[in-house]
C-alpha positions as CSV (number, residue, x, y, z in Angstrom):
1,X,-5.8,-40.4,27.1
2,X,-9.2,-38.3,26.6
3,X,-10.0,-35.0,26.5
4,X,-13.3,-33.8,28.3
5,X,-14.1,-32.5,24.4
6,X,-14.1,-36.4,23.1
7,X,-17.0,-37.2,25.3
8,X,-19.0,-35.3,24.6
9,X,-21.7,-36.1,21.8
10,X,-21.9,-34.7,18.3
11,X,-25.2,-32.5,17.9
12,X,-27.5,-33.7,15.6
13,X,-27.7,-31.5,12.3
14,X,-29.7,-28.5,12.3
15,X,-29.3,-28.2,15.9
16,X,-29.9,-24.3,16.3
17,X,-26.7,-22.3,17.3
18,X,-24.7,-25.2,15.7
19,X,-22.6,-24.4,12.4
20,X,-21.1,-26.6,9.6
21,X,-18.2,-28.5,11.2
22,X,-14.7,-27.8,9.7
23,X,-14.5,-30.7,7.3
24,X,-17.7,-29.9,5.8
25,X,-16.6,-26.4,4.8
26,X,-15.5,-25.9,1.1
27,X,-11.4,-25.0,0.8
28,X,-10.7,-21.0,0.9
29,X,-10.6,-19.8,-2.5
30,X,-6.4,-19.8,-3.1
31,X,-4.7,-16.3,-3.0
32,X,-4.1,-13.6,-5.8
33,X,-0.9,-13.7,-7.4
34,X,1.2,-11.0,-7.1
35,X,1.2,-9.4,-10.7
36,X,5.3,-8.9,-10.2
37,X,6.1,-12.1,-9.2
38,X,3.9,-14.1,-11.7
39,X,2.4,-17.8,-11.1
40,X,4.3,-20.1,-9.1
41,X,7.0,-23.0,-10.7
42,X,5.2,-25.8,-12.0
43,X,5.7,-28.2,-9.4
44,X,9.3,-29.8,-10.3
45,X,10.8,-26.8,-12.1
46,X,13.1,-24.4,-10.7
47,X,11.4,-21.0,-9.5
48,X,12.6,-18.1,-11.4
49,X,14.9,-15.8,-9.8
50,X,13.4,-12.7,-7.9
51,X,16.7,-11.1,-8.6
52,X,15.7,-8.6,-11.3
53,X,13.0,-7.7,-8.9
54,X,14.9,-7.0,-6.4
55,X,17.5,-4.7,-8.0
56,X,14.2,-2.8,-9.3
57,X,13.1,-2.2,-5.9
58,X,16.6,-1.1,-4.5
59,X,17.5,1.4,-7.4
60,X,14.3,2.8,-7.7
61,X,14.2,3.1,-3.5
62,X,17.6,5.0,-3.6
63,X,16.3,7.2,-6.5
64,X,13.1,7.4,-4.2
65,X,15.1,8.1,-1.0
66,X,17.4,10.7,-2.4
67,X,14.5,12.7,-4.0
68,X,13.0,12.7,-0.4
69,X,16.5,13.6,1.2
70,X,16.9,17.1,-0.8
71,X,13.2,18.4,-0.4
72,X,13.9,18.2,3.2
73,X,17.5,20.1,2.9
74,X,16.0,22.5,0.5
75,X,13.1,22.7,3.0
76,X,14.0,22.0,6.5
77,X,11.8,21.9,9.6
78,X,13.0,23.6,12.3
79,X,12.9,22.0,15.9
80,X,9.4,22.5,17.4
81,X,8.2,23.3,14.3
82,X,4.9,21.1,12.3
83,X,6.8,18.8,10.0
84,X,5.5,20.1,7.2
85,X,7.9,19.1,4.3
86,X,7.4,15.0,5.6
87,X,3.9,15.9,5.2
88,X,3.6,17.1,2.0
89,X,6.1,14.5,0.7
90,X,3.7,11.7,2.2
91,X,1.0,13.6,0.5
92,X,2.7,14.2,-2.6
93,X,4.3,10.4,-2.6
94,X,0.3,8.8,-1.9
95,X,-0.6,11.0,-4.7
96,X,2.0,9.4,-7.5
97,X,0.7,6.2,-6.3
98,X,-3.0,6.7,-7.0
99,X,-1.6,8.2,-10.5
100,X,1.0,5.3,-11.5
101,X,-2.0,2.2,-10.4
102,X,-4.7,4.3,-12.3
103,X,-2.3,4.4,-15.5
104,X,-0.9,0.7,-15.0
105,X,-4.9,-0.6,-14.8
106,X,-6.3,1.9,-17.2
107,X,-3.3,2.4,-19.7
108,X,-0.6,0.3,-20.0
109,X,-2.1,-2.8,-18.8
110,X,1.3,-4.4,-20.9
111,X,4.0,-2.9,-18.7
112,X,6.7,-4.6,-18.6
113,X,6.8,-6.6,-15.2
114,X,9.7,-4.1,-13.4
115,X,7.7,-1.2,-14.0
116,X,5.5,-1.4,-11.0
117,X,8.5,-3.0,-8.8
118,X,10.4,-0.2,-10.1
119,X,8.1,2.6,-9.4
120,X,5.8,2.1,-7.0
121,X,7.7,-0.2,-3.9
122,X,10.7,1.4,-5.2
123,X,10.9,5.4,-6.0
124,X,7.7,5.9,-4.6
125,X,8.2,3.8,-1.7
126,X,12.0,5.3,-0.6
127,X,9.8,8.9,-1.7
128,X,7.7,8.9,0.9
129,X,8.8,8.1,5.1
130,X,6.5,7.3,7.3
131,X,9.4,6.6,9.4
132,X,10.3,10.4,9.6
133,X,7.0,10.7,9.7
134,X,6.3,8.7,13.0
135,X,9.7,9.8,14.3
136,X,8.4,13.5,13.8
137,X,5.2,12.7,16.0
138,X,7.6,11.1,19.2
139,X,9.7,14.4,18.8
140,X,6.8,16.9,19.3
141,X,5.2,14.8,21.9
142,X,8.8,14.7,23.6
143,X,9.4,18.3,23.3
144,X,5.6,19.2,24.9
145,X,3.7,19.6,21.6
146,X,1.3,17.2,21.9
147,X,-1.2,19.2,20.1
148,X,1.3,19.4,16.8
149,X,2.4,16.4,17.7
150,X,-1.9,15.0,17.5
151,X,-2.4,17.1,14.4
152,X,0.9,16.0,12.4
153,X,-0.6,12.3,13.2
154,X,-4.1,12.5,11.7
155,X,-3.3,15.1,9.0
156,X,-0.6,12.6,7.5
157,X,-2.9,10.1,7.3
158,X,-6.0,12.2,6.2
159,X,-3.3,13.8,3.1
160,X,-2.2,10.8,2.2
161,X,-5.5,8.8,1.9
162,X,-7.2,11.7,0.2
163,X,-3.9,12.5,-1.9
164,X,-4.1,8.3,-3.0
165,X,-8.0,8.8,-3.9
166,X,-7.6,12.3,-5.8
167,X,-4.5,10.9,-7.6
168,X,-6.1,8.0,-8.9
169,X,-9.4,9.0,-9.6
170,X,-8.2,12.1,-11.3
171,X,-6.0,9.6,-13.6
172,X,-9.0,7.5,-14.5
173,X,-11.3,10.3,-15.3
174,X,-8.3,11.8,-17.5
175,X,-7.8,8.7,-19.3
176,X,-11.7,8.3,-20.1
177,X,-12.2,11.8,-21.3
178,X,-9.1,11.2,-23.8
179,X,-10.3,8.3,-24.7
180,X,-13.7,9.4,-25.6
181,X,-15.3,6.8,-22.8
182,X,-18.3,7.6,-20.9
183,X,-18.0,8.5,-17.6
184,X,-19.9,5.8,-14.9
185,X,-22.7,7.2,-13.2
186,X,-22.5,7.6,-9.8
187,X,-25.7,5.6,-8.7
């Protein structure tokens, strides 16, 4: 059976408003490798386990978590109230991050292959809730502050990609005055 597409002719090359066909396009480029997880098996040898990876993740997620857990017991938000302390862990959370990639590209290029796992999906990740976070937004709006409620939304996400950007270019600029680099030039 035919589709109305198979009767139709092929244009003729060059035909304006006509692009390469599919099978005349090179292959994508293949993806990165995630540092963490190194290259893939060689094909017929058993992958290496993830395990040690995982358990990286999970104990530095419940160190992250419970770091997270007593700044907001030590510094509660009262109902109604601009979530402040989820902010500023977000903020402060974003900030470590910019820090521990500057150091891990800049520094310690050799870090043992847990070290990121470890500290940035893991503490830093169970550090910082954007759950709470989006949670805190449905609560104001629920309770009639939309404005807070507006406010907590874009501030979050303003604090945390400024904190990210300070954090790590702060790091690198550090580590190339200690080091006696130059600095780039900004043009």
């Amino acid at each position: 059976m035919s589709t109305p597409s198979d009767d139709r002719p092929e244009p003729a090359p060059g035909t304006p408003g006509v692009g390469p066909r599919r099978a005349d396009l090179p292959p994508p480029p293949p993806e990165p490798v995630d540092p963490d997880l190194g290259p893939g098996p060689a094909p017929g040898a058993r992958p290496e386990s993830q395990l040690p990876v995982l358990l990286a993740i999970s104990l530095g997620g419940g160190a992250g978590a419970a770091v997270r857990y007593g700044a907001t017991v030590l510094w509660p938000t009262p109902s109604g109230a601009f979530p402040w302390t989820i902010l500023l862990v977000n903020a402060a959370g974003c900030a470590g991050m910019g820090v521990l990639m500057a150091l891990l590209t800049e520094v310690w290029r050799d870090a043992p292959r847990l070290v990121r796992p470890f500290l940035g999906t893991g503490v830093l990740g169970g550090f910082t809730t954007f759950s709470a976070y989006a949670l805190d937004v449905q609560t104001l709006l629920e309770s009639g502050r939309p404005g807070r409620a507006l406010g907590g939304l874009a501030l979050t996400v303003v604090a945390a990609l400024a904190a990210v950007t300070a954090g790590s270019w702060l790091t690198r600029r550090a580590v190339r005055l200690r080091s006696g680099r130059p600095e780039r030039s900004a043009a």
